[in-house]
N, C-alpha and C positions, 0 to 999 in steps of 0.2 A: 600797510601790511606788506609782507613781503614774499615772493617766491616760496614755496616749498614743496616738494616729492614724500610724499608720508604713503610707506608700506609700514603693517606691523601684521603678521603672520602667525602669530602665535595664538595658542587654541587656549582659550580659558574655561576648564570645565570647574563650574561655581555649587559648594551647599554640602549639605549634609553625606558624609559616608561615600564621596566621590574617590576619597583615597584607593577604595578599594575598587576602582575600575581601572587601576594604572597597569596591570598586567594585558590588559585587553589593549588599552590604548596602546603599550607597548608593540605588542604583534599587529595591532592595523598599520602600524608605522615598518611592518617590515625588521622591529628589532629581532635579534636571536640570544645575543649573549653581551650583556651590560656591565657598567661599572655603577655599583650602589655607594653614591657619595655622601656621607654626612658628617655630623660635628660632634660633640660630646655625646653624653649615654643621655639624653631626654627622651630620643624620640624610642628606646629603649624601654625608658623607665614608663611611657605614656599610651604604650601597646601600637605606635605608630608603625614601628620597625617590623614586628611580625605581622599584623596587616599588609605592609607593602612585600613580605617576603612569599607571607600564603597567596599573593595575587598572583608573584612573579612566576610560584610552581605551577599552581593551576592553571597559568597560560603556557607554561612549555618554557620559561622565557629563562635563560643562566645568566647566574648572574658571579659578580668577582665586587668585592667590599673595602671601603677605605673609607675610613670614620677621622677622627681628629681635627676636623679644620676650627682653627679658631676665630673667635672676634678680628678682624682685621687679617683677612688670610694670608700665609703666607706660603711663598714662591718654593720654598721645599719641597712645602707637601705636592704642588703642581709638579712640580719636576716630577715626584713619586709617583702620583697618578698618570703622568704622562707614561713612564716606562711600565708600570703596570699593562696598560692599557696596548701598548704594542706588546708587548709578554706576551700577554694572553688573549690575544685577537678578537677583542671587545669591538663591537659595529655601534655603541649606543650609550651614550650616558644619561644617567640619572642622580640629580640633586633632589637629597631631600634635608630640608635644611629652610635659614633663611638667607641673605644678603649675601652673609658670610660665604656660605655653602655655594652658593650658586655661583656667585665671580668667579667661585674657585675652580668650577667642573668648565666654565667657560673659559677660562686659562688651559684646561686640559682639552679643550675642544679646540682650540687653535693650536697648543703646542706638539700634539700627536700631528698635525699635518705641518709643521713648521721645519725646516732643517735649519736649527741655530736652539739657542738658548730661548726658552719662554721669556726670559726678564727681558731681551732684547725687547722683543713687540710692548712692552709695557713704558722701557724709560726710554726707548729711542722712537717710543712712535712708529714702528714698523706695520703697515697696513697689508695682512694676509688675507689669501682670497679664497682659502679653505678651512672647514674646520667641521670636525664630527659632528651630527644632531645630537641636542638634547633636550632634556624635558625635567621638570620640577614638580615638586608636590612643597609648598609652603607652607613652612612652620612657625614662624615668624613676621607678619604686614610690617613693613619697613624701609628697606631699601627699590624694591618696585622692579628688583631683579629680572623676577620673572617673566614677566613682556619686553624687559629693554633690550637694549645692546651693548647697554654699559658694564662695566666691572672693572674694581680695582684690587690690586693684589700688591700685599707688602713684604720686603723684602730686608729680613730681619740684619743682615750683615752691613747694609749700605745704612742702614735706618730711610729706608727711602719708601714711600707710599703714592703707587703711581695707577692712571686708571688709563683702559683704552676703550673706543666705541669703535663697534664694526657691527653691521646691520648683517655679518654671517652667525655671530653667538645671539640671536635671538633664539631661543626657546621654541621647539617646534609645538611642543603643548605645555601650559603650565594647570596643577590641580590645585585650588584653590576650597579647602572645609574651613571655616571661620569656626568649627568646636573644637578645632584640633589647638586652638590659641586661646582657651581657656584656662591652660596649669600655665601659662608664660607668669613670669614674677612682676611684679610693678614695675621695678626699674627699668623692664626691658618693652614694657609696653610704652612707658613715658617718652622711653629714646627711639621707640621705632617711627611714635606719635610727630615727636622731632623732625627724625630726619623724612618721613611724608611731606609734612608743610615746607623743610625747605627744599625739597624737591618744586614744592609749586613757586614758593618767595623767588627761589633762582631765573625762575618763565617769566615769573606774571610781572617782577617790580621794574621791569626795565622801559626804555626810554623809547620802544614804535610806537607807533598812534594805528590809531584805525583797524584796533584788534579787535573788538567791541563782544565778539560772538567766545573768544577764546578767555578771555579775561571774564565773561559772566560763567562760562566753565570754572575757570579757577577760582573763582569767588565761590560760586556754590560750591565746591569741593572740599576747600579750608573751612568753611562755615560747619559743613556737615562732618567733618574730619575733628574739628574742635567739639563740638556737641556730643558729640558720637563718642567723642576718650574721655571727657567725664564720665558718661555712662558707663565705660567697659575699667575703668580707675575705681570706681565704686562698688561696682559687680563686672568680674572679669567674667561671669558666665553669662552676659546679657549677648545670647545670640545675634539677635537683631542690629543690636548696635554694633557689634564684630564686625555684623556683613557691610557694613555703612565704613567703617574705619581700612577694613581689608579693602577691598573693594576701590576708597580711596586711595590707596597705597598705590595699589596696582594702575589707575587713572593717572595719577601724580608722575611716573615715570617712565609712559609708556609712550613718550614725546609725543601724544597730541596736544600736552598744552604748552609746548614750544612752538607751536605751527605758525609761521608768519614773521617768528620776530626776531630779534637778536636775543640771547639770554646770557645770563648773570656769571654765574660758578665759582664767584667770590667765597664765597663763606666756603663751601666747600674746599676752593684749593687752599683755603688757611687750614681749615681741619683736620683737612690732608697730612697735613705736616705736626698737627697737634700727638693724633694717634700714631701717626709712626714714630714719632722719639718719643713719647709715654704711653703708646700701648690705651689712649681713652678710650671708649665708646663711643664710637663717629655720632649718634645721635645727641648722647651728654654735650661733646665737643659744638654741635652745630647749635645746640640752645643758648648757651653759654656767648658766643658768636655772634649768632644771630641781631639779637637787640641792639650789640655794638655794633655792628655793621650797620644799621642802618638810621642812630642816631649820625653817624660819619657822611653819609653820603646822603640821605635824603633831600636834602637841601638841593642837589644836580639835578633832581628828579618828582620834584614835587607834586605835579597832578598827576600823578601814578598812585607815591603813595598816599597822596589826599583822598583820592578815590578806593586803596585800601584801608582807606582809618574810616570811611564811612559804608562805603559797602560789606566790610567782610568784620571789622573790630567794632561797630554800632557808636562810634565817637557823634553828636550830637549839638557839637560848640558851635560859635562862632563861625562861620566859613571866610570871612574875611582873615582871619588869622591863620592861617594855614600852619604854619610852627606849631604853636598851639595846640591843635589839630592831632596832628601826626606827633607829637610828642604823647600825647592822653593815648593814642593808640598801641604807640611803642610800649607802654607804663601799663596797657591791657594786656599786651601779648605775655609781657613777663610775668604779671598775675596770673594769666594763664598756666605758663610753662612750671611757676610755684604749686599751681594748684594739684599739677598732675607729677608734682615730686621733683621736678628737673631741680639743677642746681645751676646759680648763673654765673658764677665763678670761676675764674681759670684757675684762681690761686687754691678753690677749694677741691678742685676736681685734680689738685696735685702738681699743675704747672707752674716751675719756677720762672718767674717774671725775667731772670738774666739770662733765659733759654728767648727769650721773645726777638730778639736779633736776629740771632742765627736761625730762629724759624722763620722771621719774617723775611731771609734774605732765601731761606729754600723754597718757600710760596712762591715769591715772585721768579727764582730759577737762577736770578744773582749771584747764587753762590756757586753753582754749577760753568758763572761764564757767559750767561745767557740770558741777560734780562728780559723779564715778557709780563710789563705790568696786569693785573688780574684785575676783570669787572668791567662792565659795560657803564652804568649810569657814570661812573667813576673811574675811571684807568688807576689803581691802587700801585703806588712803588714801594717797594719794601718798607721805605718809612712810615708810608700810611697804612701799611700790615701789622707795625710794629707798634704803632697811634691806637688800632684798633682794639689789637690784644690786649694795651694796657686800660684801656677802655672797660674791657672785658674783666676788671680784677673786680 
């Protein structure tokens, strides 16, 4: 196991009708006058939006509004938010929103304290050592936004989709109602479902030993995270299972179950590059990926995932066989991911197979000048990115 420093700071207020104590939290936190960020008209149409706005009055708190972010954010609207926000001498952001929403207001949290361009700190890696507080109410379990420090933001001109981690855009509170995620549609539960587990796949499948205590975290997590989206696939109003699946989401990328080890990020930087030249759904994209990924490289890394084909997928075979093994497990996950709607196809989810070059050469950064093979168990060179995807048809 190895070395690690783990602060996470962020307040999780969990359950029923918490939405409406965000105007209160607001003012313990010393806000006065906020940016109210969100995405299309759901949280409109679902009474979330006058909730958070009658909090905002009742507590004294003004506020200034920017609605529009979409799936896969992009760096426009950040720029927008950014001058907004110096405009109108905004002390405090607020995302309500999911994944999407939130990178975005965390793009606007570092780029009001930045002097340069926001895209800078995204594709050059620019590590800032300021940025606005903010806070979340979650409208979507998925990306795990809301306690991380992560967030990616795409930038529709370059087609380029770039993430940055800075332990200053963590969330100083996030609000967390699992009934507010009961009008979500299937699709979008399926994909948030998604990209949860590979939140954990990225931690857990890799190559330290002697993790023993974080690894039976991530196994109970996936276990209950799988269990738990059948339930909410079936009946999207099954509370109980929401709290189990949210809940998980939020565990899944709050890097405690990175603590100790190297981790992955393979599938993700393929995906990366999936949704920015076709605009997919990061979670469709990683499902899709996923399976193929780790028919390609399990083999480097076998008693990992031996140990995931029998503690977390219930494989039952031979143990002598290990291929075997972890093959019947690989061949569960995807019955899984059919079960709850996903689609495992690149070619059905719209990607043409003679774009898989030029993606697989912008993954690994090759095409930029720079090559920086992706993945731990496996160091991935753009041809084994390009092996994979077609893997993926």
């Amino acid at each position: 196991m190895q070395n690690f420093d783990f602060s996470n700071k962020t307040r999780v207020v969990f359950g029923k009708d918490t939405e409406h104590s965000v105007g209160a939290l607001l003012k313990e936190y010393g806000a006065k006058k906020i940016l109210l960020h969100y995405g299309g008209g759901s949280i409109k149409k679902n009474g979330l939006y006058n909730s958070v706005i009658n909090s905002l009055n009742e507590n004294g708190i003004e506020f200034k509004v920017l609605g529009g972010v979409a799936p896969n954010p992009r760096v426009t609207l950040v720029r927008e938010g950014i001058e907004l926000v110096k405009n109108e001498n905004i002390d405090f952001l607020l995302a309500v929103g999911g994944g999407s929403v939130i990178d975005s207001v965390k793009g606007i949290a570092m780029g009001v304290c930045f002097d340069g361009d926001v895209w800078d700190i995204y594709e050059k890696g620019i590590i800032v050592d300021k940025a606005m507080p903010l806070a979340t109410i979650l409208t979507i379990p998925a990306a795990g936004s809301e306690t991380s420090f992560s967030s990616v933001i795409s930038n529709e001109e370059k087609q380029m989709k770039r993430g940055c981690s800075n332990i200053i855009t963590r969330p100083v509170f996030s609000i967390l109602n699992p009934k507010i995620f009961f009008t979500l549609p299937k699709e979008q539960i399926a994909n948030g479902v998604s990209d949860i587990m590979s939140h954990i796949f990225e931690r857990y499948l890799t190559t330290t030993t002697a993790t023993d205590l974080i690894d039976g975290i991530c196994e109970s997590v996936l276990r209950t995270v799988m269990r738990n989206a059948i339930k909410i696939y079936d009946n999207p109003n099954d509370y109980d299972a929401w709290c189990q699946v949210a809940f998980g989401g939020t565990i899944a990328h709050n890097d405690l179950l990175g603590l100790g080890r190297t981790q992955e990020w393979a599938c993700h930087a393929m995906e990366h590059e999936l949704s920015a030249y076709n605009d997919v759904a990061h979670g469709a994209g990683l499902a899709a990926l996923t399976p193929a990924w780790m028919r390609y490289v399990y083999k480097n890394n076998a008693d990992t995932f031996l140990q995931w084909a029998v503690n977390v997928m219930g494989t039952t075979m031979d143990f002598r066989d290990k291929n075997t093994l972890i093959e019947d497990a690989i061949n569960r996950l995807c019955d899984f991911y059919k079960r709850i709607g996903l689609e495992l196809s690149l070619v059905k989810l719209g990607i043409d197979p003679t774009q898989y070059e030029d993606l697989a050469k912008r993954a690994t950064r090759i095409k930029y000048g720079d090559e920086n093979p992706i993945g731990g168990a496996m160091k991935l060179t753009w041809t084994d990115v390009k092996n994979i995807y077609n893997l993926a048809v």
